[in-house]
Structures are given as structure tokens and as C-alpha cells.
N, C-alpha and C positions, 0 to 999 in steps of 0.2 A: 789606779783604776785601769783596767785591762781594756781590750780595743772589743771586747766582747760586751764589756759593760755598756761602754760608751754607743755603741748602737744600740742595746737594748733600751737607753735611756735615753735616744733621739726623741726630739720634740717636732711636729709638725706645725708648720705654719698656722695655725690655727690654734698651738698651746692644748695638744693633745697628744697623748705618747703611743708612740707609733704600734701595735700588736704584731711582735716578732719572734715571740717565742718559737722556737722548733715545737715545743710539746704541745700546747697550744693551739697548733695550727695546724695538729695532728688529729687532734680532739673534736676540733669544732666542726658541724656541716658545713659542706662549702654553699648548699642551697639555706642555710639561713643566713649568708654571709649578707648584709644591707644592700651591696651592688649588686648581690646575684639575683635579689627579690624584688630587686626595681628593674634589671634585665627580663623575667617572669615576667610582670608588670605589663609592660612594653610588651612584648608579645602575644601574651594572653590576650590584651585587651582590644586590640585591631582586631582577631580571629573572633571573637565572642561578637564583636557588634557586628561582622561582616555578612554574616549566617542571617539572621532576622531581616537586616538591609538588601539585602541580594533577594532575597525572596517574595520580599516584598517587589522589589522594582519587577523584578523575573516572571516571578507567581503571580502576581496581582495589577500592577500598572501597567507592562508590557501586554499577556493576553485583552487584556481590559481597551487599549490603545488599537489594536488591532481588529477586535470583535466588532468596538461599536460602528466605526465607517464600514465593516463587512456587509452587516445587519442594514447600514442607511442606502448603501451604493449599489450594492449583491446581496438582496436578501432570498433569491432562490440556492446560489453555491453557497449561501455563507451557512445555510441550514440541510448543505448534502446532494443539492440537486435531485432531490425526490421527483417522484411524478406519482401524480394522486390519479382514481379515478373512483369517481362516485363515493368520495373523500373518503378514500381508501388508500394507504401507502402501497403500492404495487411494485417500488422499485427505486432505483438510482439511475440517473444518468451515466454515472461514473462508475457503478461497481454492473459485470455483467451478471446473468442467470441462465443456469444449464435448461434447453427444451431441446428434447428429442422427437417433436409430434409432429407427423409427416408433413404438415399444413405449415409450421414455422419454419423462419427463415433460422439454421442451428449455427451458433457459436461454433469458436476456434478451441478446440479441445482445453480444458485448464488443469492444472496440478495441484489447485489448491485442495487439500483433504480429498473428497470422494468427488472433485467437483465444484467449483465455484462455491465453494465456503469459505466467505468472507475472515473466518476464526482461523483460519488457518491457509492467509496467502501465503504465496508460494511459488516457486519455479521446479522443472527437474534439476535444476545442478549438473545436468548432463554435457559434455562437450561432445562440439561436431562429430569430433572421433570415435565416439564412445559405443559400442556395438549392439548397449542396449537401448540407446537413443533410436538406432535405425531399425534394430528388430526385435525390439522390446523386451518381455519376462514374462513366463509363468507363473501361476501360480504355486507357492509352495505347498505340497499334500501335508507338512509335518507340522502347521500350525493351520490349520482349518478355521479357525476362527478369525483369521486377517487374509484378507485379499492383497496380496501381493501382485498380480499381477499387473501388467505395463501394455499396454500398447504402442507397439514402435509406430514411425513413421511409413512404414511399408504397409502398414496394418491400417492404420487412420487413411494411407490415398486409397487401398485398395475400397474401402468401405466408403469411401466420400464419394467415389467414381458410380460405384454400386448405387445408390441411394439417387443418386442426378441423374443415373441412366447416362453414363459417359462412357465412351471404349476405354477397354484397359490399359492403352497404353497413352490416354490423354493427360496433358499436363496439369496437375491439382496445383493452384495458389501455397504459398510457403503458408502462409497463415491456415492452411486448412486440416496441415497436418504438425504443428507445432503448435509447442503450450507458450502463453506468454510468462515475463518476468515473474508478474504477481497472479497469475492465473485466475485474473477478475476483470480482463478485457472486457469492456461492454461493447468494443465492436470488431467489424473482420472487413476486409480490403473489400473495393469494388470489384476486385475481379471474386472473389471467393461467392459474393452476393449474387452477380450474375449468373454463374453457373445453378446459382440453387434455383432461380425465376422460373425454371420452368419447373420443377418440383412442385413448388408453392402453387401454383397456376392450376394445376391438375388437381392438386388436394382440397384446394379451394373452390374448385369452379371457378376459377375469374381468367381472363383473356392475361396470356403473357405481357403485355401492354399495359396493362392495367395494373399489375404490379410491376412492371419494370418503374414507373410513373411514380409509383412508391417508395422505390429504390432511389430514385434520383433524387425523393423530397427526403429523404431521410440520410442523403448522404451527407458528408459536411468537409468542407476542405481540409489544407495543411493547419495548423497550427500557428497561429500569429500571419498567415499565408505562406510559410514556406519551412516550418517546421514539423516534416515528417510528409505521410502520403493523406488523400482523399481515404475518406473511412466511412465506413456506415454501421448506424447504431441500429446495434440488433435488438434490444428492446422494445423501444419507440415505434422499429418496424414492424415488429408482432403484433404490438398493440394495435397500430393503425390500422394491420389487418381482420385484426377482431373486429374493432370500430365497422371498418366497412361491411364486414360478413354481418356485425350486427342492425347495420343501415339497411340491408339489402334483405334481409328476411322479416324487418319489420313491415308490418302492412302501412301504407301511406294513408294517412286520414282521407275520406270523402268527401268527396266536394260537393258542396251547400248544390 
């Protein structure tokens, strides 16, 4: 017997003859090999269960964990911080709205779509440096049907100045002429508010004072007390003013 035989007719401890053929083992898949389909096996089987398990804990137990103490603890932010009026949804606390009407205290310019469109927040992407950040863009004439054009920074003080009735060369608040991150600030500094008081005062008929008084109930500190500046919500503050414009032209009932 040759030294060839004699391996080919090795016995395994188990009294099973070992598969050693060259041609053999030419022939056979190596993925239907027993160890390679218990390898498979093992594998497969962790990834398949891991997908339903995760999604559950992820998708379902986790939101679930989170929502219901929102709903028992904070059930105004846990539903958006709306503000109703005359159970009417009017707004958010959190997201701003574009008003240009001489009588409103106006937002900090935003980049979202056309304007504080919530579908489409948004920044300029512009750096400090950027030449159109400071003196904006025209509009293109060769697509007429999209408004390209930008208003810089030179453009928003000039017209902020305008509109308060402020000298030309007075200093506009940063937020007066800059877009935020998400371009759905719902508020603008105390200095930016101030400057508008007397706008509002004149449009409204009402005593500088008497909105200022509104300005300070609608302003709201830092943040945890020291994260970020004093801010004031421009929504809230419009409203309040309608409120009052609407207190003050109602006739007062007669007395008995």
C-alpha cells in the first residue's frame, strides 16, 4: 500500500473516513460543506432576529417611554407649544411667522423658502466673508419664473433704519439684519424690539409706554438662566397687541 492509500484510508476518531480526495473536493460546494452551513446558521440567525428586536425597543418602547411622562409633566411643549385663540390654532411658540404690517412688532429676516416656511428650514450657508451675504443678489432676468434674488445685510439695515425712522448711520441690532440657522426664529433681541416701540406706538395709537410695558411682559430670559441672551417673542407680542387694540375699541358694558 502506498503512502497515498494510506491517507486516503485514514479513520477519524469517530470510525469515519476522512473525505480527501483531490477530485472530490473539487467537485463539491464549499457552501454546502456541513461546517460552512452551521457557519451561515450562526450568522444569519443573530441579523434576522436583531431587525424586529431593535424596532421594537427603538420604534415602539422607547418613543412610547418618552411621550407618556411628556403628555403627564409638559403637556403644552409635548403637543408643540401652540397658542389657541378662540380655539383657533394661531401658531407656536417655537416656530416664528413673517408680518410686515406697519402696526407689528417684525421678525428677524429668515431663509427658510420665501419666508418662514416651516417645509423648508433653513440658513443662508453664507460666511462672514461672502460678498453676497453683505450685498446680496439680483435677480436673474433668464429664469423669470424664480426669484432669485437676496437681500444683503446693507440692504435689511438700510430698510430697518427706514421703517423706525432712525438716522442712516445708526447702529441696527445683528439680529435685525441676519437670517437665523433654521430661519423660524420666533424671537429678535431686546435691543431689536426697542428700536421698533416707537413704530408700533404710532400705528397703533397707543402711548410709547404702553408698549414698551409689553415688551418687557413678553420678554423672557437666558435659557436655563444663563444660556444665551434675554429675547422677546414676536408672536405673543402681536397678539397681545391685537388683544389690547381689541379691548380698547370694544364698547365697555353700561352700568346698571
Amino acid at each position: 500500500m502506498t503512502a497515498s492509500d494510506e491517507t486516503a484510508s485514514e479513520v477519524d476518531r469517530a470510525g469515519e473516513p476522512l473525505a480527501l480526495s483531490a477530485t472530490r473536493s473539487n467537485s463539491t460546494d464549499p457552501r454546502s460543506h456541513p461546517m460552512t452551513r452551521s457557519r451561515w446558521r450562526k450568522q444569519l440567525r443573530p441579523a434576522l432576529l436583531s431587525v424586529p428586536l431593535l424596532s421594537i425597543v427603538t420604534g415602539l418602547i422607547f418613543p412610547i417611554a418618552l411621550a407618556v411622562p411628556a403628555r403627564l409633566f409638559f403637556p403644552g411643549q409635548s403637543r408643540g407649544s401652540l397658542i389657541v385663540r378662540d380655539g383657533e390654532v394661531v401658531g407656536s411658540r417655537l416656530i416664528g411667522q413673517s408680518s410686515k404690517r406697519p402696526g407689528d412688532f417684525h421678525p428677524r429676516p429668515s431663509a427658510a423658502g420665501g419666508g418662514y416656511d416651516a417645509l423648508a428650514s433653513g440658513g443662508t450657508n453664507l460666511g462672514p466673508a461672502n460678498p453676497k451675504l453683505r450685498d446680496g443678489a439680483s435677480d436673474d432676468p433668464a429664469t423669470p419664473t424664480v426669484d432669485e434674488s437676496f437681500a444683503g445685510v446693507r440692504q435689511l439695515a438700510s430698510e430697518f433704519r427706514l421703517e423706525n425712522g432712525l438716522p442712516t448711520t445708526f447702529p441696527v441690532p445683528i439680529d435685525a439684519v441676519t437670517r437665523s440657522g433654521s430661519g423660524l426664529d420666533p424671537h429678535i433681541s431686546v435691543a431689536n424690539a426697542t428700536l421698533q416701540i416707537a413704530r408700533v406706538a404710532r400705528e397703533r395709537k397707543l402711548s410709547q409706554e404702553r408698549v414698551r410695558r409689553l415688551v418687557q411682559e413678553y420678554t423672557f430670559g437666558p435659557q436655563l438662566g444663563f444660556l444665551g441672551s434675554a429675547r422677546v417673542s414676536v408672536l405673543e407680542l402681536n397678539l397681545a397687541l391685537d388683544d389690547l387694540a381689541l379691548a380698547v375699541s370694544s364698547p365697555s358694558p353700561a352700568s346698571p
